[in-house]
TIVEX-140036 format. One line per 2 residues: number of its first residue (from 1); their letters; for each residue x negated, z negated, y of C-alpha. Coordinates in steps of 0.05 Angstrom, whole numbers, m for minus. Example, Ala and Ser with C-alpha at 12.3 -4.5 7.8 and 13.67 -1.06 7.14 Angstrom:
<pts>
1	AS	m246,m156,m90 ~ m273,m143,m21;
</pts>
This chain:
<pts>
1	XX	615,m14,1588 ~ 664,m22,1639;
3	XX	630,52,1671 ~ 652,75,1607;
5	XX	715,53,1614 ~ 741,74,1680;
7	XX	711,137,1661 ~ 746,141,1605;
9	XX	808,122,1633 ~ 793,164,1702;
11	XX	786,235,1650 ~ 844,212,1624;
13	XX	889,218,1676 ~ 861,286,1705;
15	XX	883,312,1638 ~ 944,285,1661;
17	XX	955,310,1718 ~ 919,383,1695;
19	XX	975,380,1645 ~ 1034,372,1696;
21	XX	1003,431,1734 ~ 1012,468,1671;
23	XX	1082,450,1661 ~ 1106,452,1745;
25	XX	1142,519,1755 ~ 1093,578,1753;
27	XX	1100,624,1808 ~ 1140,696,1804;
29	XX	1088,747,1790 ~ 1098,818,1818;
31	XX	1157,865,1786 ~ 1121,899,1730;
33	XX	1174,948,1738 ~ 1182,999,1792;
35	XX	1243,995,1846 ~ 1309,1007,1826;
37	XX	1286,1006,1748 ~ 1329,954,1705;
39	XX	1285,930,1641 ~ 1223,940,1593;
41	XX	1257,921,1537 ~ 1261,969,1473;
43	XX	1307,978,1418 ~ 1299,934,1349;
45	XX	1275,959,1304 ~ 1304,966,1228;
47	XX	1299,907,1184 ~ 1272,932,1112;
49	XX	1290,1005,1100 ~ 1367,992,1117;
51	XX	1354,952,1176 ~ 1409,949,1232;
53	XX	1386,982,1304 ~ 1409,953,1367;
55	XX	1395,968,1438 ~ 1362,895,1470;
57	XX	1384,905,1534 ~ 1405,991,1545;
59	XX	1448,998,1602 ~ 1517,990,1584;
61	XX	1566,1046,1601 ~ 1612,1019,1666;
63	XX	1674,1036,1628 ~ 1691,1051,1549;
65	XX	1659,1120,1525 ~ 1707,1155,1497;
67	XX	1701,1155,1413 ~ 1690,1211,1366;
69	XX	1749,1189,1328 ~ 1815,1159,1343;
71	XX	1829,1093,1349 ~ 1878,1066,1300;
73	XX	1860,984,1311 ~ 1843,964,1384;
75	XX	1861,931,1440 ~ 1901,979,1495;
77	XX	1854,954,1557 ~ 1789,912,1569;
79	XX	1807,849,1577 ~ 1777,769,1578;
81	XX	1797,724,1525 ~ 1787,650,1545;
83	XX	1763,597,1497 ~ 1771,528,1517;
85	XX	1736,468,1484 ~ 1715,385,1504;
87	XX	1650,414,1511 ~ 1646,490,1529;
89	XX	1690,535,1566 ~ 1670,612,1540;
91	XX	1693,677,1561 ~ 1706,737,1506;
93	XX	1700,813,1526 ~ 1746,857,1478;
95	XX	1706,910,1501 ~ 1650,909,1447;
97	XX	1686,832,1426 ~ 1621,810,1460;
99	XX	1621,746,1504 ~ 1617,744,1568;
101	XX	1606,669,1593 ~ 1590,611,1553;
103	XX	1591,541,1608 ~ 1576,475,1591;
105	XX	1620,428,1616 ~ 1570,366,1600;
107	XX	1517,396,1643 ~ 1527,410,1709;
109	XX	1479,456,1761 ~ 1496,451,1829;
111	XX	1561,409,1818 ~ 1587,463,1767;
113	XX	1586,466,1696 ~ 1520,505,1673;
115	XX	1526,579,1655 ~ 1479,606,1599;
117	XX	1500,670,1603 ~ 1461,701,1657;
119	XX	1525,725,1705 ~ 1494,762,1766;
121	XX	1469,820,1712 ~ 1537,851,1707;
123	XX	1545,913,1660 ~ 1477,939,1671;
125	XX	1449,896,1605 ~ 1474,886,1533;
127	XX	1518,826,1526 ~ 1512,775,1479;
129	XX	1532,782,1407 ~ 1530,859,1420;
131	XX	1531,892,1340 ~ 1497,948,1323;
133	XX	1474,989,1254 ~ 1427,1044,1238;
135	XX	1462,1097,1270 ~ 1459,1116,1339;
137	XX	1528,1152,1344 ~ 1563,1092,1312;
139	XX	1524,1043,1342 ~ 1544,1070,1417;
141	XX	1617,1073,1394 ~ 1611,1001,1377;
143	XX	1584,983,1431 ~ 1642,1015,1481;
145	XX	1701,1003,1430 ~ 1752,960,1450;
147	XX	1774,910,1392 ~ 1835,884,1382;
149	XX	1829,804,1387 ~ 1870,752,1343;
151	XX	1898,716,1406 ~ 1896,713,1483;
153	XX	1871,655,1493 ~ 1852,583,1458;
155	XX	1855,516,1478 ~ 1814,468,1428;
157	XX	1799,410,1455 ~ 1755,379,1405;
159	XX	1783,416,1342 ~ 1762,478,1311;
161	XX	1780,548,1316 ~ 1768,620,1304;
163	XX	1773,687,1352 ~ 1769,749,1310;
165	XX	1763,818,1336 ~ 1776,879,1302;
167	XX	1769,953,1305 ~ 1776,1017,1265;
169	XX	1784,1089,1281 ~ 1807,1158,1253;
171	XX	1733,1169,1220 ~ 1736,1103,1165;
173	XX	1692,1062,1217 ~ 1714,991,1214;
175	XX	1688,939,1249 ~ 1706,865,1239;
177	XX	1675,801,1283 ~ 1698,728,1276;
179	XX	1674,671,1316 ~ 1686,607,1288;
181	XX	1684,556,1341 ~ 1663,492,1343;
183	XX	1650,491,1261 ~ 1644,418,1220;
185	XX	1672,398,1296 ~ 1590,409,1331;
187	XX	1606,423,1397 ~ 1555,479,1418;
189	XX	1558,511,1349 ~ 1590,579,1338;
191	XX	1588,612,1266 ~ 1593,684,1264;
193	XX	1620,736,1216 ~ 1604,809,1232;
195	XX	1623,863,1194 ~ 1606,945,1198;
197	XX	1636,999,1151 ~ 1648,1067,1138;
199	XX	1695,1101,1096 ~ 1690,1027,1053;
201	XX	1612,1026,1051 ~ 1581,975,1082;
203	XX	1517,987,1131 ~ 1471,941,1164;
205	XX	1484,894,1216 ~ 1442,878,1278;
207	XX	1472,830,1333 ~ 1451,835,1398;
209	XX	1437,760,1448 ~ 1420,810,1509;
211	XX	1387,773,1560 ~ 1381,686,1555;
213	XX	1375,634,1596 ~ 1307,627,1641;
215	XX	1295,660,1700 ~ 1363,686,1716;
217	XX	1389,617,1751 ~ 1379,606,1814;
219	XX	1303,587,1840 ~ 1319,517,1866;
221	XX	1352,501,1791 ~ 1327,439,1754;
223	XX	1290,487,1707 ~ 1215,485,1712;
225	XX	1193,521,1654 ~ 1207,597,1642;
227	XX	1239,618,1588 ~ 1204,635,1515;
229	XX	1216,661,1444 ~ 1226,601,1393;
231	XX	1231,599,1314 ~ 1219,563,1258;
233	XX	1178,577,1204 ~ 1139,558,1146;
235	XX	1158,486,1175 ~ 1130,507,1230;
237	XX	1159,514,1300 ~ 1124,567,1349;
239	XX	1138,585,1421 ~ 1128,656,1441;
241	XX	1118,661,1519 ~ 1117,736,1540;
243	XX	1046,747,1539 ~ 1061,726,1461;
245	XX	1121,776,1447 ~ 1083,836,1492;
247	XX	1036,824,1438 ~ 1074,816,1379;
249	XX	1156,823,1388 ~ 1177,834,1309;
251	XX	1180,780,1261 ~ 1213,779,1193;
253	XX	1233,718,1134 ~ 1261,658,1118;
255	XX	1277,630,1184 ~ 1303,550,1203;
257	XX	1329,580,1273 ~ 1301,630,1316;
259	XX	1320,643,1390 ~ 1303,633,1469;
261	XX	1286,567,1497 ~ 1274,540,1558;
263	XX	1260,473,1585 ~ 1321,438,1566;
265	XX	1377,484,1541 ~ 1371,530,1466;
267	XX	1404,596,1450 ~ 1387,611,1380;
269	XX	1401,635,1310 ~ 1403,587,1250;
271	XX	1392,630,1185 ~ 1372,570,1155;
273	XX	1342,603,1091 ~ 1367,669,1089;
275	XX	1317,721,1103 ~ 1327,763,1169;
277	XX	1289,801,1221 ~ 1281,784,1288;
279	XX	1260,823,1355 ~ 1242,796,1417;
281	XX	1238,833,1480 ~ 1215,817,1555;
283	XX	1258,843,1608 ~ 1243,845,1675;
285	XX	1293,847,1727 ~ 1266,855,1805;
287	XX	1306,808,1852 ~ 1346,854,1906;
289	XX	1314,848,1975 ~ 1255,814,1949;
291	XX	1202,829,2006 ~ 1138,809,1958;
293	XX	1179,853,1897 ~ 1180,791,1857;
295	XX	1216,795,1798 ~ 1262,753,1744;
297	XX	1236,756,1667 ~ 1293,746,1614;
299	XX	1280,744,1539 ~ 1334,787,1489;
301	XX	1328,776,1412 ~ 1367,805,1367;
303	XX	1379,797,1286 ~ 1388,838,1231;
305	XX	1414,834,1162 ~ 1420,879,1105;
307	XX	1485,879,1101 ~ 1543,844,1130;
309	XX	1522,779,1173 ~ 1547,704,1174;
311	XX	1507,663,1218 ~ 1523,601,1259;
313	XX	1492,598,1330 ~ 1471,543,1373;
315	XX	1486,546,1449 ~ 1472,486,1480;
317	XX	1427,434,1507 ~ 1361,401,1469;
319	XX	1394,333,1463 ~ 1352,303,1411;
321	XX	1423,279,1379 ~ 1456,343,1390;
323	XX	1408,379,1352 ~ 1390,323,1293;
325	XX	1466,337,1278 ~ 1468,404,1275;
327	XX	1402,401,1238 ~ 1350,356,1231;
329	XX	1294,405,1235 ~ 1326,429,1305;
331	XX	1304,384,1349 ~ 1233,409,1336;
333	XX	1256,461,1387 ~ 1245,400,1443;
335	XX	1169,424,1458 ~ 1141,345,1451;
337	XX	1076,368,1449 ~ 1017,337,1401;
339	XX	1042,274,1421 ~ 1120,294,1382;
341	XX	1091,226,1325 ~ 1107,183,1390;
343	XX	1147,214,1438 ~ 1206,214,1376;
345	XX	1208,138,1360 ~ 1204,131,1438;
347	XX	1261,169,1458 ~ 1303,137,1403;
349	XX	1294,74,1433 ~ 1299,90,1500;
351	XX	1365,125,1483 ~ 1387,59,1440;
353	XX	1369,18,1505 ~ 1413,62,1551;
355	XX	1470,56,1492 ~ 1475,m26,1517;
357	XX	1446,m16,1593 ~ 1479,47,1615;
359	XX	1425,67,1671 ~ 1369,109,1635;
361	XX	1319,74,1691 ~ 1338,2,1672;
363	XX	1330,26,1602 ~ 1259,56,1620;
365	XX	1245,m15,1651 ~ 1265,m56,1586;
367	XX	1231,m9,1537 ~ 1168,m12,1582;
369	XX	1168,m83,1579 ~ 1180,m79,1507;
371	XX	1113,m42,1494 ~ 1072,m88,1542;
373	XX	1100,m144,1496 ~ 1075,m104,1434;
375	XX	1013,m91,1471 ~ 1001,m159,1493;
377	XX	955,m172,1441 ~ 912,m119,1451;
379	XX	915,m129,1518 ~ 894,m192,1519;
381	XX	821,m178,1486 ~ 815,m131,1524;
383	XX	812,m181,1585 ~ 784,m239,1549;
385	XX	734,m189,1529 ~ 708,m166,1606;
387	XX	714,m241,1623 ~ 661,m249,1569;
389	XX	623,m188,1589 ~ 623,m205,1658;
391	XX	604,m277,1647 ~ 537,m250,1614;
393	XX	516,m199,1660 ~ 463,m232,1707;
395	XX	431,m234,1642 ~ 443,m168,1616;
397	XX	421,m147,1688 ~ 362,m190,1683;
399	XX	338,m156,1610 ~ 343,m89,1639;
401	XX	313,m98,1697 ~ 248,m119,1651;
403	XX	250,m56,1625 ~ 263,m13,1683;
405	XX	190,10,1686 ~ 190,42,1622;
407	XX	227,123,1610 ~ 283,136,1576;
409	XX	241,165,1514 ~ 193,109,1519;
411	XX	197,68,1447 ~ 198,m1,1493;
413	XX	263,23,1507 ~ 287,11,1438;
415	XX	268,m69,1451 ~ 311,m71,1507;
417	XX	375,m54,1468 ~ 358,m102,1415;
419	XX	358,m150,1469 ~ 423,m146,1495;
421	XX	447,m141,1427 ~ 422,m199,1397;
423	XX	449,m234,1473 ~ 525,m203,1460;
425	XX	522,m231,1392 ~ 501,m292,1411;
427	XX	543,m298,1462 ~ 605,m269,1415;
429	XX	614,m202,1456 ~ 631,m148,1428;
431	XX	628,m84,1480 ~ 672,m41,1447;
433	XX	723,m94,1443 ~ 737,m90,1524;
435	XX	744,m15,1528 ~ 784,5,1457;
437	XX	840,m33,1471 ~ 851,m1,1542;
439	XX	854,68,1517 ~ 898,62,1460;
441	XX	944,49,1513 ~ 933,119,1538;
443	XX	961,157,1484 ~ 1041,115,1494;
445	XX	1025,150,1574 ~ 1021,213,1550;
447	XX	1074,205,1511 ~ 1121,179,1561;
449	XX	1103,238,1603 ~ 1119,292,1548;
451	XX	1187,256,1537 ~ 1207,247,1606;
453	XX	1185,316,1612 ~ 1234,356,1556;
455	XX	1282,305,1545 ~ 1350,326,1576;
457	XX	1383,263,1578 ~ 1343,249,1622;
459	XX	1367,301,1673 ~ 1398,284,1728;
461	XX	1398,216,1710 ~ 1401,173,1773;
463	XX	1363,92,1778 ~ 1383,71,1847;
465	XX	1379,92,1923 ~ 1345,154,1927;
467	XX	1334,169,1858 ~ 1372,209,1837;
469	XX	1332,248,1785 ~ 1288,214,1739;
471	XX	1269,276,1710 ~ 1242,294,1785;
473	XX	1198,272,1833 ~ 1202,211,1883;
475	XX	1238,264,1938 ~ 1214,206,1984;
477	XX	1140,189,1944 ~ 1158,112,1957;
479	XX	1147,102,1880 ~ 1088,130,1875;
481	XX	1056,90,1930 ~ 1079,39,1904;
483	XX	1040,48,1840 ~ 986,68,1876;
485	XX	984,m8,1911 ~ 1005,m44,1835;
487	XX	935,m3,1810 ~ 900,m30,1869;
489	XX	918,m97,1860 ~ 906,m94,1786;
491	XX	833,m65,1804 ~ 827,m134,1846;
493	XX	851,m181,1796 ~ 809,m149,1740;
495	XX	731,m173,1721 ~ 682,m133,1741;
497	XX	615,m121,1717 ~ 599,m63,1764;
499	XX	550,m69,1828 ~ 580,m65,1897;
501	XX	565,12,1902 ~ 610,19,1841;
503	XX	666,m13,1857 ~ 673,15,1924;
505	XX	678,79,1878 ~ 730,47,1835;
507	XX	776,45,1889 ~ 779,115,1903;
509	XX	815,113,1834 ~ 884,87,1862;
511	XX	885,142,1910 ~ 870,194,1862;
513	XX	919,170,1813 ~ 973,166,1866;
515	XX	966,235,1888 ~ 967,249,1817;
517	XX	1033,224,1805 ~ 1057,246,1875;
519	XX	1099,305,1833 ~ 1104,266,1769;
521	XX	1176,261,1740 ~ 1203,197,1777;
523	XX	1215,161,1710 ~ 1137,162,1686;
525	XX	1123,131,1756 ~ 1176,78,1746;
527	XX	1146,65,1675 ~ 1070,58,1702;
529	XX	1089,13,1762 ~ 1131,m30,1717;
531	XX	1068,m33,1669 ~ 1021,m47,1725;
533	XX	1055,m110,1747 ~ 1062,m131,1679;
535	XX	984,m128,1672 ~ 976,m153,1733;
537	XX	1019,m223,1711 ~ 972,m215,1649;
539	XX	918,m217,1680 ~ 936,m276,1721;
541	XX	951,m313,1646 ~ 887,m292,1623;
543	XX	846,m318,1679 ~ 889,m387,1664;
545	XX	874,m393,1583 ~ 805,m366,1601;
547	XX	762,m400,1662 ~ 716,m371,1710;
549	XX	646,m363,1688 ~ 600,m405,1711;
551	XX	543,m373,1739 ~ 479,m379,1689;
553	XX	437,m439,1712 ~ 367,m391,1710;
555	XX	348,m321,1699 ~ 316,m303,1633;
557	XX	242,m304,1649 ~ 206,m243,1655;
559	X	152,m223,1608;
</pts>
């Protein structure tokens, strides 16, 4: 049983660590595009048969075409218009009213507050919130108009407030966007109006994100996922990678939210339960000088509507709070994996914990030694269990050593296992009872691992000394010796029904498991030593309550 166990246990764990490969950042493939070309995105395409058409990410003209028509509302000159909030510090365009940056002062990356807009792109890609409709001519004047805006600047603080932009020309088209900021006072929400019309009819309205966040930041960011295509349907969520969208880039219905994701930050959509269309696109952008012509892959989406569109947006990070308030079916966008049923009530404990000890690696500390409290039980038959097991063996050893002569297939065999049942009954083992217990523990690893693995709070969250990260690796690998030593230890204190041969084999399990967690987010590590001394003091009480066996005073006799 116990072969079955460490078995178990050793599988486990390379799942585990096959899993962390999976997530660790994947390396650049080759530019699928040539030298000197800028994307392999295409234009959306129309939603229903008045759909909106947008470019994803066309080149933008480096200064304003000049329109078929007059200009009888619009700004005199491009210019920024700065919006200022608690939580975001934005930058408007009045050339297309598109925006330009969009920081968040909360999170910082390399001591500054993090830019979702990708900035190094320049004109050479749509911006964000870029509208569109379904004809070309319009669309491009659009696109290059310069709208007038509703003030210079704003300073919010933590109140609301709108920007509106506005344009109209000699030939009836009218153009109207409003961006309400900051809406019901959610901090990385922005509601949108947008409005296209000619001559008083209204047309279709497609709105451009251009390219998100993912590869564009810098390659020693704290990002270790690429960037994907995210959305919500049929209660459903669904991450598109680009493999997904190369396949498949259109989607169309009722829609909870519908975006780009990437490992901790969300720029999406939320149509709630209005119908819309939605187009993905991969864009490839090759990094200047590169010498293996590597390249950087960006998602675009964009989002059409019938007719005139008013849709809030969501730019900020997946903080599990963050998002419940906004919407309670947003925080699905926080890839948990298939182990979301535990990793939820985790992370709102953890988060509770941190509320009263204000160090997130205290707080995984305390809630560690919360579950071994809750698993004490369990725990404890486990190792009661392999006392009992082990306290039997010489005669479990004995019985099958009678029986060694005969083959597998042999129906002799079949006495044997009555044997040692009738001698675990009658000795009150049960051999299920040692191993069970162990490996419901696994599932509460796995799901520390896929927390401490999407969780932004998390991020950048310092313990002590060197820590600094508990979303990161040990820079040092101190913890994860460490570990490595507590498993040994535990190996030591543990019963053992195995022969010598085996448990020499055994202890090549510490030293796989340590180079296992040699890259594992600092914070799982800290959780599993913490665990492993608790087990170890367990064990210690168990071998208290429950004495040594005593060796059996005779072997069974042989037939």
């Amino acid at each position: 049983m116990e072969k079955r166990v460490f078995l178990a246990i050793f599988l486990s764990f390379v799942v585990l660590a096959v899993y962390q490969a999976f997530l660790a950042p994947p390396k650049p493939e080759p530019a699928a595009v040539a030298a000197g070309a800028t994307a392999n995105a295409e234009p959306a395409s129309t939603a229903g048969a008045a759909a909106a058409q947008a470019p994803l990410a066309a080149p933008a003209p480096a200064a304003p075409a000049q329109p078929a028509a007059a200009p009888l509302v619009a700004d005199v000159a491009a210019r920024d218009i700065v919006v200022e909030t608690d939580a975001i510090r934005a930058v408007f365009s009045t050339a297309g009213a598109t925006l330009r940056s969009w920081k968040l002062k909360t999170q910082l990356e390399n001591g500054q507050p993090l830019e979702l807009v990708p900035g190094d792109l320049g004109d050479a890609y749509t911006r964000p919130f870029t509208i569109a409709t379904n004809d070309d001519a319009m669309s491009r004047t659009l696109a290059s108009a310069l709208f007038k805006p509703s003030a210079d600047a704003l300073t919010l603080g933590s109140n609301p407030g709108t920007l509106s932009f506005e344009y109209r020309d000699a030939s009836g088209l009218s153009a109207r966007k409003t961006f309400y900021i900051q809406p019901d006072q959610k901090p990385y929400v922005m509601r949108v109006e947008a409005s296209i019309d000619l001559g008083g009819a209204v047309r279709p309205v497609t709105i451009a994100s251009g390219p998100s966040i993912g590869m564009g930041f810098p390659p020693d960011s704290s990002r270790t996922l690429p960037a994907r295509g995210v959305q919500f349907t049929e209660g459903k969520v669904h991450y598109l990678a680009a493999d997904a969208i190369a396949k498949q880039a259109d989607y169309s219905g009722e829609m909870r939210f519908a975006g780009v994701e990437d490992q901790y930050f969300l720029v999406a959509a939320l149509p709630g339960t209005e119908r819309v269309q939605v187009k993905y696109a991969n864009i490839n952008v090759p990094i200047p000088g590169d010498a293996e012509n590597r390249h950087r892959t960006f998602i675009a989406y964009t989002v059409a509507v019938p007719g005139a569109l008013n849709l809030p947006f969501f730019l900020g990070p997946k903080d599990f709070d963050v998002l419940r308030a906004v919407d309670p079916q947003l925080v699905m966008s926080i890839d948990f994996g298939w182990f979301r049923l535990i990793v939820t009530p985790l992370l709102i404990a953890l988060k509770s914990i941190n509320s009263i000890v204000h160090n997130w690696g205290w707080s995984i500390v305390v809630l560690t030694v919360i579950i071994n409290l809750l698993i004490f039980p369990l725990r404890h038959r486990s190792m009661v269990s392999m006392k009992k097991m082990q306290a039997v063996q010489p005669e479990v050893k004995a019985i099958q050593d009678r029986y060694a002569k005969y083959k597998v297939t042999d129906p002799e065999r079949q006495k044997m296992n009555q044997e040692m049942m009738a001698l675990y009954k009658s000795k009150g083992v049960n051999p299920a009872s040692g191993c069970l217990p162990m490996l419901l523990t696994l599932p509460i690893l796995f799901a520390f691992y896929s927390m401490l693995a999407g969780a932004i709070e998390l991020r950048g969250a310092p313990f002590f000394g060197w820590i600094h990260d508990l979303a990161k690796h040990d820079p040092y690998y101190i913890t994860p010796v460490l570990m490595g030593l507590t498993m040994l230890w535990q190996q030591k204190t543990m019963p053992s029904t195995a022969d010598p041969i085996q448990q020499k084999m055994f202890l090549l399990m510490p030293v796989i498991f340590t180079v296992s967690f040699l890259w594992a987010p600092a914070g799982l590590v800290v959780y599993w030593f913490v665990s492993n001394l608790l087990a170890i003091g367990q064990q210690y009480l168990t071998n208290r309550i429950v004495a040594a066996p005593a060796r059996p005073a005779r072997a069974i006799a042989k037939k």
